[in-house]
C-alpha positions in Angstrom: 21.7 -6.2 -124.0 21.3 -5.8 -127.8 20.5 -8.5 -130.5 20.7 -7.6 -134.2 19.4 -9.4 -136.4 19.8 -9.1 -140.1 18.2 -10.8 -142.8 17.0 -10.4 -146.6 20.3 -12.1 -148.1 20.3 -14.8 -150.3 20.9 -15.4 -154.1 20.6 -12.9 -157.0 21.8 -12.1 -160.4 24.0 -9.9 -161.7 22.6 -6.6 -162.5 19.8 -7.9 -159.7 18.8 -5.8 -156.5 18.2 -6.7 -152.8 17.4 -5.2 -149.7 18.9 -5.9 -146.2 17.2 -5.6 -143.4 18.8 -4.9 -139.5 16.7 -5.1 -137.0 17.7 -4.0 -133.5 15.8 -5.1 -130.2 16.9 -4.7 -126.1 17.3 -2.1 -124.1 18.1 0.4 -125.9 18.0 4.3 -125.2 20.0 5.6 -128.6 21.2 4.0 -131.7 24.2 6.5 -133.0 26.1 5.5 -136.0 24.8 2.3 -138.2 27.4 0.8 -140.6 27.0 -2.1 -142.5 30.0 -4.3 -143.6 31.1 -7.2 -145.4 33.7 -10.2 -145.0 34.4 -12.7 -147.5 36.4 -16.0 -146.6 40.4 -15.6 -145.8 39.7 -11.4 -146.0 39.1 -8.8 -143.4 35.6 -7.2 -142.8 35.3 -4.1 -145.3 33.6 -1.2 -144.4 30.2 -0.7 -146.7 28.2 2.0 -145.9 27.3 3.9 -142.5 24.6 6.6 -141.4 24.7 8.7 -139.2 22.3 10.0 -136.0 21.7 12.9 -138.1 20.7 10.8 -141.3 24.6 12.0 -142.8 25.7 8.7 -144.9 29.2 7.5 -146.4 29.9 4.6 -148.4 32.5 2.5 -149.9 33.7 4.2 -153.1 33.4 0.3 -154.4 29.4 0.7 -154.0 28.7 4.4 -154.2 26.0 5.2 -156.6 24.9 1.4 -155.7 24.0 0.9 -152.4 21.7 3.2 -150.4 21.9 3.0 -146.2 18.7 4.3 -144.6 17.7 3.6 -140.8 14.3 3.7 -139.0 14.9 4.8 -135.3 11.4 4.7 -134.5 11.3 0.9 -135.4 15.0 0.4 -134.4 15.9 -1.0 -137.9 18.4 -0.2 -140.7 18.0 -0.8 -144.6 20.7 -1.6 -147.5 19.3 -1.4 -150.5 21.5 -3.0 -152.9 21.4 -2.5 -156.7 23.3 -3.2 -159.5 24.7 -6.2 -157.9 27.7 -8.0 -159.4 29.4 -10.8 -158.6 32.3 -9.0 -156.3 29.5 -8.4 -153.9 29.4 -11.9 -152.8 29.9 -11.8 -149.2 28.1 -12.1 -145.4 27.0 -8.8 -144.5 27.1 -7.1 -141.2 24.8 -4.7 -139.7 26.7 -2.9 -136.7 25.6 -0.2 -134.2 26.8 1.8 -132.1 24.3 2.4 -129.0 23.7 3.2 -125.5 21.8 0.8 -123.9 20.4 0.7 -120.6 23.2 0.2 -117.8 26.0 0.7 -120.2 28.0 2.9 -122.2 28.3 3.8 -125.4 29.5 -0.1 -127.3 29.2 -1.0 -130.7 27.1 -4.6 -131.5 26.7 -6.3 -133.9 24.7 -9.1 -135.8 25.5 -12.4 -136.8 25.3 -11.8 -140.7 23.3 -12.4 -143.8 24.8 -14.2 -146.5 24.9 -12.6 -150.3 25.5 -14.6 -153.2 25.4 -13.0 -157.1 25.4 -15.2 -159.9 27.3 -13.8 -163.0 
């Protein structure tokens, strides 16, 4: 149906930036709302940031002023830009859509993860 895949994690300093990429592929006729989340181990998934079908955003107040969503519909991908980084933002991040695909309703999918790590 859908794969996401998301990618551009990996190690960074305190104070650091990075971007994370989601990229969506299948057969896919709308993308709605893209959120992006985050687990770290023995906690629940947290809600990060999310952007609407009409570009409206929201964040965590934990990375307002940080973070930055943005999505791409023509190229079926959606961006994180992560700045400031500290160390609390250690954690896997999700990319998750909601979408109509092809044969089904209206689901939410999501990707396998992308790990963050900030070094203090």
């Amino acid at each position: 149906q859908v794969q996401l895949v998301e990618s551009g994690g990996g190690l960074v300093q305190a104070g650091g930036s990075l971007r994370l990429s989601c990229s969506a592929s299948g057969k896919i006729m709308v993308v709605r709302d893209i959120n992006w989340y985050r687990q770290t181990p023995g906690n629940q998934r947290e809600f990060v940031a999310r952007i609407l079908q009409n570009e409206d955003t929201d964040y965590a107040d934990s990375v307002k002023g940080r973070f930055t969503i943005s999505r791409d519909d023509a190229k079926l991908m959606s961006y994180l830009q992560m700045n400031s980084v500290t160390p609390e933002d250690t954690a896997v991040y999700y990319c998750a859509i909601d979408a109509t695909v092809v044969g089904f309703p209206l689901l939410t999918y999501w990707g396998q993860g992308t790990q963050v790590t900030v070094s203090s």
